[in-house]
N, C-alpha and C positions, 0 to 999 in steps of 0.2 A: 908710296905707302904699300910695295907691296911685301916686303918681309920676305924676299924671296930666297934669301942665305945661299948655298954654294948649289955645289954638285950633291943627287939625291941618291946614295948607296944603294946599293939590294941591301945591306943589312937595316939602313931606316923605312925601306921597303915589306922585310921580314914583315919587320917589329910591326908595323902597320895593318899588316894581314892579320896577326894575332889580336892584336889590339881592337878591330871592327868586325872579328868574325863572328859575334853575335847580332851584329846589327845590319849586315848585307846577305845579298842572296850569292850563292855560288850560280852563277849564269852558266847554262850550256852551251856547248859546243854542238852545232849539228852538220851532217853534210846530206846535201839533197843529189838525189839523184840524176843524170842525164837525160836531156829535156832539150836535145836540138834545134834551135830556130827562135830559142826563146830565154831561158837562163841560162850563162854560159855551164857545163857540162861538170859533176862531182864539185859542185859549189859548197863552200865549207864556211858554214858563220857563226860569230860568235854574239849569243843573245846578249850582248850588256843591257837592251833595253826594258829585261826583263826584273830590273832592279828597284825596290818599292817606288822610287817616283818616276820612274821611267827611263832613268837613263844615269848611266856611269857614273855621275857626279857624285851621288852618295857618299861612293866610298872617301873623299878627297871629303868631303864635310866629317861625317862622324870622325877622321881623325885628327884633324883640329880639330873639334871640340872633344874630343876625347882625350889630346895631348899638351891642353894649354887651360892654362888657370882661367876663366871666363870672370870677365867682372859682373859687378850684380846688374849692370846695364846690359848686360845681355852681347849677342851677338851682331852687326852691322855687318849689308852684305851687299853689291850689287849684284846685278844677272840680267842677261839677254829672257831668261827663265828658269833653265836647268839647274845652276846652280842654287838660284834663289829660293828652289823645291827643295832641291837638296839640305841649305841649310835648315827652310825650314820645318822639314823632316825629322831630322838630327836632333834640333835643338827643342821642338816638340817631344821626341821619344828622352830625352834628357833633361826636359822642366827647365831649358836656359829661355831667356826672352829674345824675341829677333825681331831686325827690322830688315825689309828686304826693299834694296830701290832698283825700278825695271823701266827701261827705255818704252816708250808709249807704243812701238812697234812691235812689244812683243805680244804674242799670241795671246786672246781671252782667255782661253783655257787652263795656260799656265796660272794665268793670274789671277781666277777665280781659282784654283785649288793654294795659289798662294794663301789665300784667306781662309778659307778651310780648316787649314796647317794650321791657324791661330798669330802668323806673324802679321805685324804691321809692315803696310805698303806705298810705298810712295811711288808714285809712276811719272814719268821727266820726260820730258820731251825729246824726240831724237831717237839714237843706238846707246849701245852699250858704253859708249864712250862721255855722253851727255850722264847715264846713270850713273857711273864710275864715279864723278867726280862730284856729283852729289851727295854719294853715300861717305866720299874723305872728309868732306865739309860736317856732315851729320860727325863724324867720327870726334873732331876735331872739337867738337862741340859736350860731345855727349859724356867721352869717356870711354866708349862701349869698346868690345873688341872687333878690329877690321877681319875680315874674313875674303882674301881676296880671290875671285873663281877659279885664277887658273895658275899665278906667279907668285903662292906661297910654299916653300917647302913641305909644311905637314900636307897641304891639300896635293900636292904632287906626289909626293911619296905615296898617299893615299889611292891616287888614281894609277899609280904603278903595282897594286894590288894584282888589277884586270890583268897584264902582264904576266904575272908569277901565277896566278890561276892557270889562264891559258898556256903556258907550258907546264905546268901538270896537266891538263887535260889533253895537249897532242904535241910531245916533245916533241915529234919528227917535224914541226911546221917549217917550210922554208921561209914563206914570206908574210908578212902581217898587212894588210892596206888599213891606214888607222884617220878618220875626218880631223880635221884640225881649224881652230879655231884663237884662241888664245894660246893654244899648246898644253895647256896641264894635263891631260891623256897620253898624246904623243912623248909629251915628256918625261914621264912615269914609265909607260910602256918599254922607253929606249934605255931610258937609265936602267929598269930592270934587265932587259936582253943583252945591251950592246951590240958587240959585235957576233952575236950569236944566230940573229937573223935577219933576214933583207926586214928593214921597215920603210915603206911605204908612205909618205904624206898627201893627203888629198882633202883642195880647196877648192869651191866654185870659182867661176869666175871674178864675182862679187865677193868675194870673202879671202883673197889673197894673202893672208896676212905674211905665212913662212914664205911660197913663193917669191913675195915679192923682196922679203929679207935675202934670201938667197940670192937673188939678184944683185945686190944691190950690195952685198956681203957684211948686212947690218940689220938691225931690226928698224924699221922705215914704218910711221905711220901710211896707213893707207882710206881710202876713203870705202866705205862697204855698203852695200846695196845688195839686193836677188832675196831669192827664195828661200837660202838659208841665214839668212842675216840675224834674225834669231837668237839661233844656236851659236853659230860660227863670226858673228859681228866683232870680234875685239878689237879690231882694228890696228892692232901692232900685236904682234908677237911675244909672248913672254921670256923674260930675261935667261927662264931656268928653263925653257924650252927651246929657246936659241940655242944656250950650252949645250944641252945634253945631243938637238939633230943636228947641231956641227957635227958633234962626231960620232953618231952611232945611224943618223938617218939616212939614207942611201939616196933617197929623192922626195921632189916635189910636185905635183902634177894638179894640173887644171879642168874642171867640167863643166858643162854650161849649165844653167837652171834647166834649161828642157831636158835635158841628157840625167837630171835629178828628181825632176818630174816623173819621166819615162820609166826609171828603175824604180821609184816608189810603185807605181803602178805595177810592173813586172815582182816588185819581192810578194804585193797583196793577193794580184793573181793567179801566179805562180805556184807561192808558197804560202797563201794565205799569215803573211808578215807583214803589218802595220806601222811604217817607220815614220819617222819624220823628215825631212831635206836632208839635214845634215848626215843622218846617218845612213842613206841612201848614196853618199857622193861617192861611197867601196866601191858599189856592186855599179855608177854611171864609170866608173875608169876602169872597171873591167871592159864591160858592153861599148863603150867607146871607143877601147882601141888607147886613151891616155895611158892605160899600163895595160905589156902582153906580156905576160906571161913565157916562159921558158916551157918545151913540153915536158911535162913530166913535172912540173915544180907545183909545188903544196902552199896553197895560198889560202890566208884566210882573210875572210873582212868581217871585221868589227862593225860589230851594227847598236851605234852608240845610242839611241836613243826613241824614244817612240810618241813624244808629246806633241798629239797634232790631232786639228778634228780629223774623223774621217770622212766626212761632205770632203774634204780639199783635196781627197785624191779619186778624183775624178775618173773615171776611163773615158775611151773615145766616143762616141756613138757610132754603131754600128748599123751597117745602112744595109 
C-alpha cells in the first residue's frame, strides 16, 4: 500500500517547493570553522533539523496533504516518530483529522508531542515494521487516507525539496552525505540532483536497509536494532528509493552506534548542535574514516533531524 508510482522528476520536485513554501522553514546552510583534533576541519551542514517538528519529514507531509483530495476520515499514518510529527503537524495546521501508529520502541518524546499535535495514537508492539502494518489494516478498515513515510511519490517528491534548496544555497557542493532509513530523503535528494553530485548513503550498523539492498542487488528485508532504530528502522528499503540510488547514489556506507553516539556528542560540544542518532550517522562517516573525503572536495552533511531527549547525550566523565 504504498502508492509509490514511478520515478520522481525535478519538475514534481519544483512543483512541490511552490506548493509548501508557506508551511516550511528554508533551513540553513552553515560551515564551522577549523577545530583540529576534534571536528573534522571547514565542516559544512545543512540544518534540516531545524524544521517545525524537527526534522525533514515535514516537507514530504504537507505535500501529500496539500496534493490529494483527503477523505473526511482524515489521514492514516505510521512512523518510527518523525513522520508521524510530521503528519501530524500538517494535518493540524490544515484542520484534516490523523491517526498516527508508532512501534512501542519509539522515543517518549516524540510521542507525547504526538498528542499534543491533536492526533490519535496507537502504539504496537515492535519497530516500524509491526506499526506499518497496523496502520494498513486501520486503513482497510476505516476508509481514511494511507499516508506512507517514505515510498509514496508526493511524500518523496516533497522531501526532494531539501535537495533544490540546498543547491540554491551552495551550487558549488561536491558531495552530499545523506542518513537513510526507508529512503524517502535520499530518494528526493537523488532524483533532484542526479548525476550532478556525489551523494552519499549512510546507515548504522543496525539500520542496513540500502546497504544491505546493494548487496544483495535488491531490496531485502532486514532485521533493525541500535541506536537509531527509531528514525532509521524501515526495515527494507523503498521501492522509489531503490530506483532513484541505483542510479544517481554513488555509495553506501556503515557506522557503528558508538561511532553515532560519539559525534552526537562532538556536533553538542563542538558546535553546540543537538541532533538525534540518525542525523549524527554524516558527521560518524566522516570521523570514522567510513567516508574520506578527496582534498579539496566540498562536502556537506545533512543533519536530518533533532527529536531526542537531551539527558541521552551524555558526555564522558572527566576524571
Amino acid at each position: 500500500m504504498s502508492s509509490a508510482g514511478g520515478e520522481i522528476t525535478r519538475k514534481a520536485i519544483t512543483d512541490a517547493s511552490v506548493r509548501i513554501a508557506n508551511h516550511v522553514r528554508h533551513t540553513p546552510v552553515v560551515t564551522l570553522g577549523s577545530d583540529p583534533g576534534e571536528l573534522p576541519h571547514d565542516l559544512t551542514l545543512k540544518l534540516e533539523f531545524l524544521q517545525p517538528t524537527g526534522s525533514f519529514k515535514v516537507r514530504g507531509a504537507f505535500n501529500l496533504l496539500l496534493s490529494t483530495d483527503v477523505p473526511v476520515q482524515g489521514v492514516i499514518a505510521a512512523s518510527g516518530g518523525n513522520f508521524g510529527l510530521a503528519i501530524a503537524y500538517a494535518a493540524h495546521a490544515l484542520g484534516i483529522p490523523a491517526h498516527v501508529f508508532v512501534p512501542d520502541s519509539s522515543p517518549p518524546a516524540k510521542v507525547d508531542r504526538l498528542h499534543r499535535l491533536g492526533a490519535e495514537v496507537s502504539i504496537e508492539p515492535g519497530y516500524y515494521r509491526e506499526a506499518l502494518a497496523a496502520s494498513e489494516h486501520h486503513v482497510a478498515r476505516s476508509g481514511g487516507l494511507f499516508a506512507h513515510a517514505y515510498d509514496h511519490a508526493a511524500v518523496v517528491a516533497g522531501q526532494g525539496t531539501c535537495g533544490r534548496e540546498l543547491e540554491e544555497q551552495w551550487p558549488d557542493v561536491d558531495t552530499i552525505l545523506v542518513a537513510v532509513g526507508g529512503g524517502g530523503l535520499i530518494g528526493g535528494i537523488a532524483a533532484w540532483y542526479r548525476d550532478g553530485v556525489r551523494i552519499v548513503a549512510v546507515e548504522t550498523e543496525g539500520t542496513p536497509t540500502l546497504f544491505r539492498a546493494r548487496e544483495m542487488g535488491r531490496p531485502v528485508d532486514v532485521e533493525v536494532s541500535g541506536v537509531a532504530a527509531s528514525a532509521l528502522g524501515a526495515g527494507r528499503i523503498g521501492s522509489i528509493a531503490w530506483q532513484a540510488t541505483q542510479q544517481w547514489v554513488e555509495d553506501a556506507v556503515l557506522v557503528s552506534d558508538d561511532a553515532v553516539r560519539a559525534a552526537q556528542r562532538q556536533l553538542w560540544e563542538q558546535a553546540r548542535l543537538l541532533v538525534e542518532p540518525a542525523a549524527a550517522t554524516t558527521l560518524a562517516a566522516l570521523v570514522t574514516g567510513a567516508y574520506v573525503p578527496e582534498p579539496g572536495e566540498r562536502v556537506c552533511l545533512l543533519l536530518s533531524g533533532a527529536n531526542v531527549d537531551p539527558r541521552s547525550i551524555a558526555a564522558p566523565q572527566i576524571t
